[in-house]
Each structure stands twice: as structure tokens, then as C-alpha cells.
C-alpha positions, 0 to 999 in steps of 0.5 A, a space after each residue: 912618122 905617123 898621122 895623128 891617131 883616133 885621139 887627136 882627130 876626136 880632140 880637133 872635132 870637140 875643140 871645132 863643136 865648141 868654136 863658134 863659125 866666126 872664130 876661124 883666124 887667118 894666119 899669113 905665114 912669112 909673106 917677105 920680100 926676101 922671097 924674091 930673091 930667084 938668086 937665093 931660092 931658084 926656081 918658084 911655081 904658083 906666082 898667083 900665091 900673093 894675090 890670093 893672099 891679098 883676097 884673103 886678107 881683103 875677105 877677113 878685114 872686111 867681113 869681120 870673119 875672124 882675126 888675122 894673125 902675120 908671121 914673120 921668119 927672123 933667120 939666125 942665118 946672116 948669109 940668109 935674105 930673111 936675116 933681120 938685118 937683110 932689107 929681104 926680111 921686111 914684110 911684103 908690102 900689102 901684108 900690113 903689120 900693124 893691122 894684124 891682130 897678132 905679130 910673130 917673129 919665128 927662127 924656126 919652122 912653125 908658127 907655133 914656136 915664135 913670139 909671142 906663144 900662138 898657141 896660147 894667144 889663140 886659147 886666150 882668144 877662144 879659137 879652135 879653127 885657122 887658115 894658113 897661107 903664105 911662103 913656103 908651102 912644103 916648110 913653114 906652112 906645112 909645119 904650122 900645119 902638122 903641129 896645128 892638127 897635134 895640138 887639136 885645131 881644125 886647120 885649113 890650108 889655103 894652097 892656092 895661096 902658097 908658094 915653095 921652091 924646087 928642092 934637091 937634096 942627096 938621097 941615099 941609094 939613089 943620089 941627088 934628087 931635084 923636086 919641082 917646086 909644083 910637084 912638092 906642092 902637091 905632096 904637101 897637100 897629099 900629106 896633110 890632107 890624106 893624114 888628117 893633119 888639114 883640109 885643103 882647099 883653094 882660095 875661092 872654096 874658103 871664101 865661098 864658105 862664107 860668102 
């Protein structure tokens, strides 16, 4: 599959000159304890990833620099820890809730199709640029982020603060193959930073650009 073409780079560009500097949401993707759960996952990288999302959050209450919106991952799966009946499913505990500007519940990758609609809330809002953060890199960020860049939004990946697992899957012609979970780190960003879908920067960039 391709990047976005000529159209949706030109349509982010118009929607980020009508978008005023401070209107740039903060969107912290499914920060939930199930995550440490190493027996269900195994092997993670980048254990700084909720301290930076911490900085983060920290930098958006404070300055005021946009809205922050939480996303929480309601698995359909009841063997999953992220299942709503699973205590894994609750939010990590410095990831308030209830000071979000936005709550949404997913069972899908993206962000964008949970509940309530993101999209619209972010029309509704005037909001043409966000920041995503949170677990997991390679999945559910990097989602939000492809399907944020096709519907024309200046998006920002924070990849610092994000984290992901080694990943194995059966690859035809050569077998079954284990990726590292740092090594699907750095793809992600490659994908999405090399096919438009996102810039990506660290933690220290991002608030720096406003500091």
C-alpha cells in the first residue's frame, strides 16, 4: 500500500495554516496497566516510554498548549489482559481520566474509531494538529497515526514515549520470524516519517517547540 499522495499532504498543509499554534491535542494512547503484564507480552524496549508520557502530560496541563485527549483499549478478547473485566484494563495511574479533555474507548487499532467519534470532536474543537504517545508503537500509535495523516491532520509522533513489544509472526518463504521490539520501533518511524504519514520526534523536541 502507498503513502498519501500529493492531495492529502496539500489538504494536511491547508488544514495546519487554518490552525492556530496553540490548538495541537495531546492524544495518549492506551497507557494501561495490562501492559505490564511481560508474561502475556514478553520482551519490551524503551522502559523511559511513561516517563516521557508523564513530561508530557505534565507540559500540556500546565501550559495550557492544547487539550488532551486519553484513549483506553477495551479488548473483545476475555483471555486478553486489556479485556474490561481484566483489572490489567485500568489506566495507568498517572494517566488521570477524569482531567482528560476527551475519554475514548476502542476495541480496534485506531483511535479514530472508538467512542466517542475523535474525529468529529476534533472538528468540532478547530484542531487540525495532534500529538500521539503511548503503548504500542507499531500498533495502535502508528494506526492512529496513518489514519490521522489520510484524514488531513498535521500529526506528530512522540516516540520517545512510546513502547512496543518483540513481534513473531510466520513469514512465507522464510519461516517464522522474531522482531525486536526496538527494531519495530525504528521502522515505525521510518514508515511513517519517510511516507508522510507523521513527523517524529522525541519528547525533549516537542516541548522544546514550545518552551
Amino acid at each position: 500500500m502507498s503513502g498519501p499522495g500529493p492531495e492529502a499532504a496539500g489538504a494536511a498543509t491547508d488544514m495546519t495554516a487554518q490552525t492556530t499554534a496553540q490548538t495541537e491535542a495531546l492524544i495518549v494512547i492506551d497507557v494501561q496497566d495490562a501492559f505490564d503484564e511481560a508474561g502475556f507480552w514478553g520482551p519490551t524496549t524503551n522502559p523511559e516510554a511513561e516517563a516521557r508520557i508523564g513530561d508530557l502530560l505534565s507540559h500540556w496541563r500546565q501550559t495550557r498548549r492544547g487539550p488532551v485527549v486519553v484513549v483506553r483499549h477495551d479488548s473483545l478478547n476475555p483471555a486478553s489482559p486489556l479485556h474490561p473485566d481484566h483489572p490489567g484494563s485500568r489506566l495507568k495511574s498517572f494517566v488521570d481520566a477524569q482531567a482528560a479533555d476527551l475519554l475514548i474507548a476502542k476495541d480496534v487499532n485506531s483511535s479514530f474509531l472508538g467512542r466517542p467519534d475523535l474525529h468529529a470532536w476534533l472538528q468540532g474543537e478547530g484542531i487540525g494538529a495532534i500529538v500521539l504517545c503511548g503503548i504500542q508503537t507499531n500498533m495502535c500509535v502508528e494506526t492512529t497515526a496513518r489514519m490521522g495523516g489520510n484524514l488531513g491532520y498535521q500529526v506528530t509522533v512522540a516516540l520517545d514515549a512510546t513502547r512496543t513489544f518483540d513481534a513473531t509472526a510466520h513469514v512465507p518463504g522464510t519461516g517464522d520470524v522474531t522482531v525486536p521490539a526496538a527494531e519495530l520501533m525504528r521502522v515505525t518511524a521510518v514508515n511513517l516519517a519517510s511516507d508522510g504519514f507523521a513527523r517524529v520526534r522525541s519528547t525533549a523536541e516537542i516541548l522544546g517547540a514550545r518552551s
